[in-house]
Backbone as a ProteinNet text record, in pm:
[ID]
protein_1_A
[PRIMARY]
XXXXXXXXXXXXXXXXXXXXXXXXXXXXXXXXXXXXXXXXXXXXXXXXXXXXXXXXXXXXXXXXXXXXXXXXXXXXXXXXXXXXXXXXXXXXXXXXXXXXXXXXXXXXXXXXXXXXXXXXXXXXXXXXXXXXXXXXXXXXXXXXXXXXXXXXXXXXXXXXXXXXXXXXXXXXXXXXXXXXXXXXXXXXXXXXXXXXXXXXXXXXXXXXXXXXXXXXXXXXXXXXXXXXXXXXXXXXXXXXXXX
[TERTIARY]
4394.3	4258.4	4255.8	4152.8	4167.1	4081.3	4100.1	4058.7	3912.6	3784.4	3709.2	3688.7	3769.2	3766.4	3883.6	4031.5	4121.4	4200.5	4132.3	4150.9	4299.7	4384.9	4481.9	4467.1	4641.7	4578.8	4678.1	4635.6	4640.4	4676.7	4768.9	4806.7	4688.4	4664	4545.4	4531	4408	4373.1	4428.2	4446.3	4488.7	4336.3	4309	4183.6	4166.6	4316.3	4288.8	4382.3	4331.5	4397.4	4532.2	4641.6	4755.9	4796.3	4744.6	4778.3	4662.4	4521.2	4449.7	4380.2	4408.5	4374.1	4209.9	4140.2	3977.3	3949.6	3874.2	3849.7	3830.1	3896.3	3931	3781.5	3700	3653.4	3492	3469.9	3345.5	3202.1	3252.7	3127.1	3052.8	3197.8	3159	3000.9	3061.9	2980	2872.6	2865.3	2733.1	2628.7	2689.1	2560.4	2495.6	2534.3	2414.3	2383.6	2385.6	2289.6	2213.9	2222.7	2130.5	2043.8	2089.4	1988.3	1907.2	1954.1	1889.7	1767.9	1832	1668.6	1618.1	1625	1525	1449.3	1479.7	1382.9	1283.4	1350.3	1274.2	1197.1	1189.1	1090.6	994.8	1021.3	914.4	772.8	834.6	762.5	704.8	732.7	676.8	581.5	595.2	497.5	353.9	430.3	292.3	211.6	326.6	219.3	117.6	127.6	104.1	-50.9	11.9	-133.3	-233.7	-155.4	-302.3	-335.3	-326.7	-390.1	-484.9	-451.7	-514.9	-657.4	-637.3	-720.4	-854.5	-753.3	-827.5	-968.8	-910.6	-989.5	-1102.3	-1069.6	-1133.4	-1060.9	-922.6	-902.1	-915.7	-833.8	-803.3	-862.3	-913.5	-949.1	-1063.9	-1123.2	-1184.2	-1297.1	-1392.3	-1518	-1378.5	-1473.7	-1481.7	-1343.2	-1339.1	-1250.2	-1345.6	-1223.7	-1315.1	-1236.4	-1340.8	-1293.6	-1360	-1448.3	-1505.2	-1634	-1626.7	-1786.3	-1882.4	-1971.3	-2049.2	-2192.7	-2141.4	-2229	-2329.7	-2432	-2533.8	-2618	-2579.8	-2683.3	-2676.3	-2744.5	-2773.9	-2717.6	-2610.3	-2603.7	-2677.8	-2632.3	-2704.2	-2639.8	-2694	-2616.5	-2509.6	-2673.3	-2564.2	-2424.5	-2446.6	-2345.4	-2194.4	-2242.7	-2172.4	-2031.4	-1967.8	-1804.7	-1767.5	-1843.8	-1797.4	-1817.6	-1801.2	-1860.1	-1697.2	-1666.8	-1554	-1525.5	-1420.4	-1442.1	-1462.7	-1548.8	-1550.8	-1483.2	-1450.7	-1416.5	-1359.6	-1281.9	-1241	-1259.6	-1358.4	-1402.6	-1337.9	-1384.8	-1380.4	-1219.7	-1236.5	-1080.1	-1090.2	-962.7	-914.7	-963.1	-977	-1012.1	-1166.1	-1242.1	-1343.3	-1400.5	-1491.2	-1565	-1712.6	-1811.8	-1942.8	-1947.2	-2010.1	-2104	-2227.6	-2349.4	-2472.6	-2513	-2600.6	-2722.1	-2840.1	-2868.5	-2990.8	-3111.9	-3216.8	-3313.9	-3368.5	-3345.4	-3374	-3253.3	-3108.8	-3057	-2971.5	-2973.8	-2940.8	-2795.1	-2813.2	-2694.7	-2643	-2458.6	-2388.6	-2307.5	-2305.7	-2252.8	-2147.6	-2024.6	-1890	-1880.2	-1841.1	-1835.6	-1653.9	-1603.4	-1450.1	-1404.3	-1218.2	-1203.7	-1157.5	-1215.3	-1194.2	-1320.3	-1461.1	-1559.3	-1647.8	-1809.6	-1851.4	-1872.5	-1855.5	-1856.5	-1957.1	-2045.4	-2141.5	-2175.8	-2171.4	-2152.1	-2259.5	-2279.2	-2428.6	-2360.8	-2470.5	-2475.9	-2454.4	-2506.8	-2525.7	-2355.2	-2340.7	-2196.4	-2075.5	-2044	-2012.8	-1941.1	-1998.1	-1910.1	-1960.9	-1810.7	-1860.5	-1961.7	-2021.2	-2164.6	-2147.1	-2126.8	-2141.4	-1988	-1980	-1896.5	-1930.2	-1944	-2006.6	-1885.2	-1862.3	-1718.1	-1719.2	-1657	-1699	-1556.4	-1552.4	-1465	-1384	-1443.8	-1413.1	-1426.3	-1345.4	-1375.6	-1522.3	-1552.2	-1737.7	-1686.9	-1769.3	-1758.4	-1909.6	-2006.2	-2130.6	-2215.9	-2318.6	-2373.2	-2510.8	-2611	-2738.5	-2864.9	-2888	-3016.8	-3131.6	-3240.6	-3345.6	-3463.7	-3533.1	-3640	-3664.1	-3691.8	-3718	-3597.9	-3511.8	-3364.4	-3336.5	-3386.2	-3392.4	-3289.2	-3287	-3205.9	-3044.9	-2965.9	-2808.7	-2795.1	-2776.6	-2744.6	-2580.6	-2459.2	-2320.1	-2313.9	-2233.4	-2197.5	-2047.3	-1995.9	-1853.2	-1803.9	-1653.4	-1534.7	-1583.5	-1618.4	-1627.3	-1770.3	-1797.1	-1936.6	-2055.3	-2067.8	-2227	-2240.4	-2376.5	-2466.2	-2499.2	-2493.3	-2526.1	-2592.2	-2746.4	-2848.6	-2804.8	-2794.5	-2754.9	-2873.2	-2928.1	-2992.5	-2956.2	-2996.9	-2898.1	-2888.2	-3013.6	-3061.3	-2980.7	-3021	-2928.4	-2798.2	-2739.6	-2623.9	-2593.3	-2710.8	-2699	-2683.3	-2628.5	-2685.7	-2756.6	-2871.8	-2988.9	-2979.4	-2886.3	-2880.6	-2758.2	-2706.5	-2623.5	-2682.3	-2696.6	-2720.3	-2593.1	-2633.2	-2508.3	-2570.1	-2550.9	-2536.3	-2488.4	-2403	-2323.3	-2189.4	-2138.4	-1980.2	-1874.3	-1912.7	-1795.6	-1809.4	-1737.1	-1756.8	-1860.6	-1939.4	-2078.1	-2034.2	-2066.4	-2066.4	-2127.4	-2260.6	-2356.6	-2489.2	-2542.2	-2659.7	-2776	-2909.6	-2993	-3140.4	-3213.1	-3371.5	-3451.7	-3550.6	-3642.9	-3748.5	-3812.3	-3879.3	-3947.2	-4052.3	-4125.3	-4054.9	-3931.5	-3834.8	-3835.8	-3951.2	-3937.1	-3834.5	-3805.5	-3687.1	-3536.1	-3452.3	-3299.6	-3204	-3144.2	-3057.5	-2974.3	-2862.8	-2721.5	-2689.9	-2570.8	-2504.5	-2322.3	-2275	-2227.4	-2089.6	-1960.7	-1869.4	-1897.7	-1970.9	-2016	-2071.4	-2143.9	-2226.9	-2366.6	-2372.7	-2552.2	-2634.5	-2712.1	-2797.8	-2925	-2907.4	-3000.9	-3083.6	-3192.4	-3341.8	-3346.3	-3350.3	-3412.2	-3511	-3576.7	-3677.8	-3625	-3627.2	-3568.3	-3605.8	-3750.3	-3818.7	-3741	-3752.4	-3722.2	-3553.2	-3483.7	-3387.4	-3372.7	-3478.1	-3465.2	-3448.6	-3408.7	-3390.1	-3470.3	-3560.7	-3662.8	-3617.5	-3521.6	-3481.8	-3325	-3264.8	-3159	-3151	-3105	-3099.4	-2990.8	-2971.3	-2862.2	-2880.7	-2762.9	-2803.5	-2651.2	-2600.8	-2481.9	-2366	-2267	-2133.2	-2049.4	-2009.3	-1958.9	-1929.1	-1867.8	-1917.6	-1992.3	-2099.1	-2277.2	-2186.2	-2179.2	-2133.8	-2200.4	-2357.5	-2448.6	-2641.9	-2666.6	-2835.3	-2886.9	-2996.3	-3096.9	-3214.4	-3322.8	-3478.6	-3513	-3602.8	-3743.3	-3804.3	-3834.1	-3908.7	-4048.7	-4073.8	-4223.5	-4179.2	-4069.2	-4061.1	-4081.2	-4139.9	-4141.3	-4005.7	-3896.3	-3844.9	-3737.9	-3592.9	-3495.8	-3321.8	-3270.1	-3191.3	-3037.2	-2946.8	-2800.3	-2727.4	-2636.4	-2518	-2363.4	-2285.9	-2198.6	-2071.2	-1988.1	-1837.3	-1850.7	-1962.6	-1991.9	-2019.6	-2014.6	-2088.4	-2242.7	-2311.7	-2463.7	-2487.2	-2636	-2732.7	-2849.1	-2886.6	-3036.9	-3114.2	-3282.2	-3385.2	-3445.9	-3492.2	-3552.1	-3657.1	-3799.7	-3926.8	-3987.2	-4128.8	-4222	-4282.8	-4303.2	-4381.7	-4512.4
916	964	1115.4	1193.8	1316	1411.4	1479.9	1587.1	1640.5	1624.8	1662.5	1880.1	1894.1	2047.6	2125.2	2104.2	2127.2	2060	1937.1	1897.6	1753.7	1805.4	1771.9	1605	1526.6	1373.1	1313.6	1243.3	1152.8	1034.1	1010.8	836.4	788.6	649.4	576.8	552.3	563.7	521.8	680	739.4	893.2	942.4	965.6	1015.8	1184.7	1242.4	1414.4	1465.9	1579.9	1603.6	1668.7	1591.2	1700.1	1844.5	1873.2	1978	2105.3	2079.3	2148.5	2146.7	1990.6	1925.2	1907	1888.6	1883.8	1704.1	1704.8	1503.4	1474.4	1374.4	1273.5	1108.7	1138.5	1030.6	1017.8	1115.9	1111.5	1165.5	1260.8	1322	1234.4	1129.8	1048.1	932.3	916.1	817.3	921	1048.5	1083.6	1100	1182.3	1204.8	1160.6	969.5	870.8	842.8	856	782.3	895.1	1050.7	1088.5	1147.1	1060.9	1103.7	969	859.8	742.6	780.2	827.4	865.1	920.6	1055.5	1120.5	1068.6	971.5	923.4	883.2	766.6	661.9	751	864.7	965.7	978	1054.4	1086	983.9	847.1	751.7	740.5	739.5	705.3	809.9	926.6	1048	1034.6	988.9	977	830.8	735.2	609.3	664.8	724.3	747.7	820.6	942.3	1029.1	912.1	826.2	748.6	672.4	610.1	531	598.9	733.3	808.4	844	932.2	927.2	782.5	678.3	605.2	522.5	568.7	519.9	663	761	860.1	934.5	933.4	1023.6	954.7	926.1	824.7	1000	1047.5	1136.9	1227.3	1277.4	1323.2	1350.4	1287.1	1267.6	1149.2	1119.9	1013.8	1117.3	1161.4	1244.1	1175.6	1142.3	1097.5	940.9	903.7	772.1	668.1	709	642.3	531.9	462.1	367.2	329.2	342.9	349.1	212.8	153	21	20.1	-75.7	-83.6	-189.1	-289.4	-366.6	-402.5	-432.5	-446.5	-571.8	-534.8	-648.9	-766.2	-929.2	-1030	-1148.7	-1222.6	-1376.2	-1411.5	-1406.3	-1408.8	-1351.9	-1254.6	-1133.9	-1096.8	-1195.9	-1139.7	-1179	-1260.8	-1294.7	-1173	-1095.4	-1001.9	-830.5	-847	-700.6	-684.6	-553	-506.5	-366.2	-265.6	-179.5	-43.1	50.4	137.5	274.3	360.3	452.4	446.1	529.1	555.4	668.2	692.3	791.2	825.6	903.7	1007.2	1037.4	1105.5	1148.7	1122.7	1089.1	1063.4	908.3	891.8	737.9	749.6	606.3	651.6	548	574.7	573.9	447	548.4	438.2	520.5	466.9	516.6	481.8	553.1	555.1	600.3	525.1	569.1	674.5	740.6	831.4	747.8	693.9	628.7	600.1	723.3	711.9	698.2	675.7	630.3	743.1	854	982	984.4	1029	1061.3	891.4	983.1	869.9	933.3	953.8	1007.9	943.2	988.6	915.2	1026.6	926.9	995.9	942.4	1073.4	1042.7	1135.8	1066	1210.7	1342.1	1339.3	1497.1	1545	1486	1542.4	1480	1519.6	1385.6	1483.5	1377.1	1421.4	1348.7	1387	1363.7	1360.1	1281	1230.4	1213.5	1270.2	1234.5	1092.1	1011.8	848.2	839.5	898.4	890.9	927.9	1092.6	1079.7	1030.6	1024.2	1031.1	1161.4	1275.8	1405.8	1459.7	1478.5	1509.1	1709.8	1647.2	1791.5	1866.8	1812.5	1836.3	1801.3	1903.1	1885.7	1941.7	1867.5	1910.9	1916.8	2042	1981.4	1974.2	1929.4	1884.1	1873.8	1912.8	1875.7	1801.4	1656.1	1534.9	1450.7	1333.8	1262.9	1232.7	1153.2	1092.5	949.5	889.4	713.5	659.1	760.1	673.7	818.4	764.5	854.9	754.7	840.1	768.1	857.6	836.7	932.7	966.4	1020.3	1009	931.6	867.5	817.6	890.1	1027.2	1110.9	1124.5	1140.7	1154.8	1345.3	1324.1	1536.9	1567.9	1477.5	1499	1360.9	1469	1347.2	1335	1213	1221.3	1194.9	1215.2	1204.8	1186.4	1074.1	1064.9	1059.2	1123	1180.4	1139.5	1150.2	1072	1182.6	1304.4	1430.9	1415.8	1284.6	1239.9	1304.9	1359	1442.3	1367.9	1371.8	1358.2	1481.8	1516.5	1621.8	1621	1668.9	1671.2	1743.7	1695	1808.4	1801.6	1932.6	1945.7	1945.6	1814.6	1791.6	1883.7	1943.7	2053.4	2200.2	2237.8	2356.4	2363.9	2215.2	2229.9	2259.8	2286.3	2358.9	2277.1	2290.5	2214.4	2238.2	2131.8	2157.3	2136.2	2083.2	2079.2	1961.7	1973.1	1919	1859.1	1739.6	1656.3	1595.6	1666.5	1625	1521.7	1405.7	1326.6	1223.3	1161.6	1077.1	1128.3	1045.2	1025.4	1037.2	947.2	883.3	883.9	858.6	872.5	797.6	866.1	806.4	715.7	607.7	502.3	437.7	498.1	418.8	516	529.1	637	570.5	587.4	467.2	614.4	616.3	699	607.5	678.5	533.5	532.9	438.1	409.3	576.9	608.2	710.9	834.2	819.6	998	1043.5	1027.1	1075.8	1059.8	980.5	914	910.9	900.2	869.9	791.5	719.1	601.5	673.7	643.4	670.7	561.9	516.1	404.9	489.8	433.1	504.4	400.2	475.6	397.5	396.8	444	449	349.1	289.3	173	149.6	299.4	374.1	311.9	344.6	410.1	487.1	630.4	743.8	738.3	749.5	773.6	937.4	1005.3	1145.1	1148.2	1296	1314	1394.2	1354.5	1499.9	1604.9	1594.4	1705.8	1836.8	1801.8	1888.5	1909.4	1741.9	1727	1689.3	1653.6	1605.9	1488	1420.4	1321.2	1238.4	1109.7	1054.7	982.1	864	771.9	712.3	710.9	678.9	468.4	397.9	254.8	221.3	173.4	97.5	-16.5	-120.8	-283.6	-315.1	-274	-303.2	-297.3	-350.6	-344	-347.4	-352.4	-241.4	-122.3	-109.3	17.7	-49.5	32.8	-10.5	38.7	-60.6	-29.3	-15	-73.3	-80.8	-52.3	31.4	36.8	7.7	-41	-56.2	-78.2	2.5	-25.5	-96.3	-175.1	-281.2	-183.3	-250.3	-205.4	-143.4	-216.9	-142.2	-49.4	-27.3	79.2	14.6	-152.7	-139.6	-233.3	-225.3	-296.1	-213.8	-215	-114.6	-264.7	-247.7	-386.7	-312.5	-326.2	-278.5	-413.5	-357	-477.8	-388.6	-471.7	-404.7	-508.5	-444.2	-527.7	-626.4	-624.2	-695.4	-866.1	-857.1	-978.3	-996.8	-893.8	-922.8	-813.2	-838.9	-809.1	-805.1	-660.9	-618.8	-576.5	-671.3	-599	-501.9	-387.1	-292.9	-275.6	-267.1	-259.9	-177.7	-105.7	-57.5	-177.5	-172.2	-214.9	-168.1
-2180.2	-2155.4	-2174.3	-2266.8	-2285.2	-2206.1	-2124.7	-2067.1	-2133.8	-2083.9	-2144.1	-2137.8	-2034.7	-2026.2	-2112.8	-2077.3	-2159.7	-2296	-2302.5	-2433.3	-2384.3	-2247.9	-2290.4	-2283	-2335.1	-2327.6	-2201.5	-2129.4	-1977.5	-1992.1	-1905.3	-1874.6	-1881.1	-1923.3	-1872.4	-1729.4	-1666.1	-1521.8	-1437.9	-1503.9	-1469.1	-1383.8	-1277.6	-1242.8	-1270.8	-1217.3	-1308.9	-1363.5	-1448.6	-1546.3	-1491.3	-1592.9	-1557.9	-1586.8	-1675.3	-1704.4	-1639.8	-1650.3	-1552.7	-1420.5	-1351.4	-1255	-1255	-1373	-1340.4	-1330.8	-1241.7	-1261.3	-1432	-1408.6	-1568	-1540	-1663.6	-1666.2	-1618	-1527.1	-1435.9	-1522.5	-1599.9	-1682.3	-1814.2	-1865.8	-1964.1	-1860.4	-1756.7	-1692.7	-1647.8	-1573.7	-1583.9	-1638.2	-1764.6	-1824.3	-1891	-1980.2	-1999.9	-1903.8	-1760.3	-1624.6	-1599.8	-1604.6	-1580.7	-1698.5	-1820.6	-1912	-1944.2	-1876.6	-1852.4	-1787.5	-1630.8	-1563.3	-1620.1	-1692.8	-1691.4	-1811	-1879.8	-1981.8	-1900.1	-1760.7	-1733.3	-1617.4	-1587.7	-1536.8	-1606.5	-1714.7	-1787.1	-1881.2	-1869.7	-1837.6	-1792	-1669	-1515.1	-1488.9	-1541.7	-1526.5	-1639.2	-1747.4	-1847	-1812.6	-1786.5	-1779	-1595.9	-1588.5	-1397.5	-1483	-1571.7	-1566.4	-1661.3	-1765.8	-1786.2	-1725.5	-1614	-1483	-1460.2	-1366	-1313.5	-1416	-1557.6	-1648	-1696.5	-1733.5	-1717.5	-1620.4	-1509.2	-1369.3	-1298.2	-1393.4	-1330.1	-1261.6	-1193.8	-1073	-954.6	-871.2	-780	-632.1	-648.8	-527.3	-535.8	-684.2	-664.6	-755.6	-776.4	-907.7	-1020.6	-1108.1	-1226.1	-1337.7	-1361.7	-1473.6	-1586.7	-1715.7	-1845.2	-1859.6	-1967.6	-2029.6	-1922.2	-1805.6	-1734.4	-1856.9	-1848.6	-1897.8	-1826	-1786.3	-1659.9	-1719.6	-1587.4	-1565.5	-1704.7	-1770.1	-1850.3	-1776.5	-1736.4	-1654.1	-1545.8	-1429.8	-1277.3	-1255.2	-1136.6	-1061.1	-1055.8	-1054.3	-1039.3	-1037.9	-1015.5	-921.5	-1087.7	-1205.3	-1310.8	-1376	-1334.5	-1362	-1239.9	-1169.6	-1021.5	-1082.8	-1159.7	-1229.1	-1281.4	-1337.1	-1407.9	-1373.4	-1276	-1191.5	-1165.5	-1167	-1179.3	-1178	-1142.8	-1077.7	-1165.6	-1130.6	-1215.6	-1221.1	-1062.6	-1023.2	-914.3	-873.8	-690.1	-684.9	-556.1	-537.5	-390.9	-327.4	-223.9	-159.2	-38.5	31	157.8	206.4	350.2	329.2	477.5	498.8	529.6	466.6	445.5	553.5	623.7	746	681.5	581.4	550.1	419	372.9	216.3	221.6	156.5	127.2	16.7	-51.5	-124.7	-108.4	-224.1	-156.7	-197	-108.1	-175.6	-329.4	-383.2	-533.7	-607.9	-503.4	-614.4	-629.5	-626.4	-736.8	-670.8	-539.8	-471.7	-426.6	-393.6	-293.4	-268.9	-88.5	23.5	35.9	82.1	149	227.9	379	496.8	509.8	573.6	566.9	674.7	678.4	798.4	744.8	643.3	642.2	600	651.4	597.7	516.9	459.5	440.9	252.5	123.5	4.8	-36	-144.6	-197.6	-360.5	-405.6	-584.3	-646.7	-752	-825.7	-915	-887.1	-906.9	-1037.3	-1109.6	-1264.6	-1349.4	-1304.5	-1342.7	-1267.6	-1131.9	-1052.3	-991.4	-1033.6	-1020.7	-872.3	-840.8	-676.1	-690.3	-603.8	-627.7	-521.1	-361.1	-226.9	-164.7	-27.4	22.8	185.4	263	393.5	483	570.4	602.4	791.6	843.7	979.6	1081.7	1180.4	1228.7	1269.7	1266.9	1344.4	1184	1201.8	1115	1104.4	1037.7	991	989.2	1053.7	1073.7	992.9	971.7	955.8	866.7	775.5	715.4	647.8	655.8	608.9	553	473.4	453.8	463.4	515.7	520	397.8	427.6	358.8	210.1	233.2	125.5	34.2	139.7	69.6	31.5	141.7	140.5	269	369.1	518.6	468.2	539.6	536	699.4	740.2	913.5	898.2	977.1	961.9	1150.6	1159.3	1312.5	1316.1	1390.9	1397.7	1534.7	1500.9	1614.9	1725.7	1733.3	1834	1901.6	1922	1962.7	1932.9	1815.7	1744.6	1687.4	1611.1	1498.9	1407.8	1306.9	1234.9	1121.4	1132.4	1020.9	916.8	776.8	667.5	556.4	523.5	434	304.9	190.2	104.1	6.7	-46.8	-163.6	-99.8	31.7	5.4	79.7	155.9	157.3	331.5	410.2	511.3	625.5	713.8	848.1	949.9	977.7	1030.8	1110.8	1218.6	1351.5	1422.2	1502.9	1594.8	1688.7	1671.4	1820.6	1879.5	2055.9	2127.5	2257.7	2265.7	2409.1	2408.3	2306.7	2342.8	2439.2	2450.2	2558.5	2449.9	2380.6	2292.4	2137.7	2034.3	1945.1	1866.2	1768.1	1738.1	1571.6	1587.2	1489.8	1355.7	1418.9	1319.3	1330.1	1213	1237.4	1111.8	1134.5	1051.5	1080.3	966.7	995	964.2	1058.1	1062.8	920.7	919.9	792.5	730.9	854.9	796.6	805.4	865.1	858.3	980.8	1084.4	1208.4	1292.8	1354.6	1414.8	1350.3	1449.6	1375.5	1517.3	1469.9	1578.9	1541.9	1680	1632.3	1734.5	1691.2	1814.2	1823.3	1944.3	2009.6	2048.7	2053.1	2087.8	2270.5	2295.3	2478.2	2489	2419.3	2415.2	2464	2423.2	2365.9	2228.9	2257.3	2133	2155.2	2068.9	2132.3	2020.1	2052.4	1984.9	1929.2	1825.7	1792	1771.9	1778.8	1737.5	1602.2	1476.4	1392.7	1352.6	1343.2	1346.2	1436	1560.4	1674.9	1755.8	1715.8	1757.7	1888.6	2000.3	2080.4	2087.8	2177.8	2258.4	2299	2217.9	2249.6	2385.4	2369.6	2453	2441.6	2534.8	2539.5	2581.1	2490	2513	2536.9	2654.2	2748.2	2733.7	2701.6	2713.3	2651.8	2592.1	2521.7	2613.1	2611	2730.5	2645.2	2539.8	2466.3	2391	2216.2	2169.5	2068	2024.7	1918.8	1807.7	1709.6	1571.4	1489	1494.6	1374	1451.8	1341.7	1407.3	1281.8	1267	1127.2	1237.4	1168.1	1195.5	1098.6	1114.5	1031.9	938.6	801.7	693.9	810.3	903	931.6	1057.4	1105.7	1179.9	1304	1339.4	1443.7	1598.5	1527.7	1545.6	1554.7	1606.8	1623.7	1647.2	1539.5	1566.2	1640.4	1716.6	1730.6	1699.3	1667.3	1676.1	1750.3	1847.9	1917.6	1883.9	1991.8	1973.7	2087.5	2181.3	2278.8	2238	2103.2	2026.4	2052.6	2068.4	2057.1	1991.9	1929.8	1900.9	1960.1	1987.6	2031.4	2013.7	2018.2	1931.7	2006	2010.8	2058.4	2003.1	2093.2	2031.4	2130.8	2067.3	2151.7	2270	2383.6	2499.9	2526.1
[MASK]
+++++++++++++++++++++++++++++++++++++++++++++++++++++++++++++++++++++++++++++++++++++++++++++++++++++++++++++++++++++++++++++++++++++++++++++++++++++++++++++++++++++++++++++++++++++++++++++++++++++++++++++++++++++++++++++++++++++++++++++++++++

């Protein structure tokens, strides 16, 4: 066996060299294994970025090569609906629509992000302290409501980005947040096993609804506003109406 440093030649099964004592044998076996990996790296790196490319970006807006939907959902079509993008960051809490469509909110714990529908390029970034469990938009689609693990509610103005106010009276962390048909009003339900009435205009505190014995995961009001539905972990559902 010949010495790959001094040349000289070795008993067979000789592990080092005699004449300069450097290991016999070890470099022949390294360096096709680590020129093995690093092929099978650099693989692994290009097939990785066209995933990522292909799908848009697994964190943040669409990238390219996205194809974006041509016809609407439908009972006919429902086999072939299939995925187009992954959008937002952290773990994601709710998503919403902006009434017209334009926008779509993801509420997460690191804050709630906001995507124009059409490209999917993230536009907005509202950032918050507490994770976001729930997010909904006003009627007009001009107000964002976000209910957070740090028991608030927080009005965001979507056009300039701002926040319009902090509502504080839950206990516990807030779950579910819904505006009512005509914009006035806003629910939030409550891991306390609330649900508080706003005024948003003003931000007060219309009415606080007790009935739940657990935490309120879900609020939706009635197309006509006059009806107020919760759903809890209690296993009920409660309708809330004017008297």
């Amino acid at each position: 066996m010949r010495c790959q440093r001094c040349g000289a030649v070795n008993p067979a099964g000789a592990r080092f060299c005699g004449a300069c004592g450097a290991p016999l044998g070890r470099e022949g076996r390294v360096w096709p294994l680590a020129l093995m990996l690093g092929v099978l790296g650099v693989v692994g790196v290009l097939a990785g970025v066209a995933v990522v490319v292909g799908l848009g970006g697994l964190g943040g807006g669409p990238g390219r090569g996205i194809r974006m939907p041509v016809e609407r959902m439908g009972r006919d079509n429902a086999a072939r609906v299939g995925l187009v993008a992954r959008l937002g960051k952290g773990r994601v809490g709710q998503v919403a629509f902006s009434p017209d469509g334009r926008w779509l909110a993801v509420g997460s714990s690191v804050g709630v992000y906001v995507y124009e529908a059409a490209t999917l390029r993230e536009t907005r970034r509202f950032e918050t302290k507490a994770p976001v469990w729930s997010v909904a938009f006003s009627p007009d689609g001009r107000l964002l409501a976000s209910g957070s693990l740090d028991k608030t509610v927080i009005v965001w103005d979507v056009g300039t980005e701002e926040r319009v106010r902090t509502l504080e009276g839950h206990t516990h962390a807030v779950q579910s947040v819904a505006f009512s048909p005509d914009g006035r009003l806003l629910a939030s339900g409550s891991w306390d096993g609330t649900v508080i009435v706003w005024d948003v205009r003003t931000g007060e505190r219309v009415r606080t609804l007790e009935g739940h014995t657990h935490a309120v995961s879900s609020v939706a009001f009635s197309p006509d506003g006059r009806l107020l539905a919760s759903g809890s972990w209690d296993g009920t559902v409660i309708l809330w109406g004017v008297r």
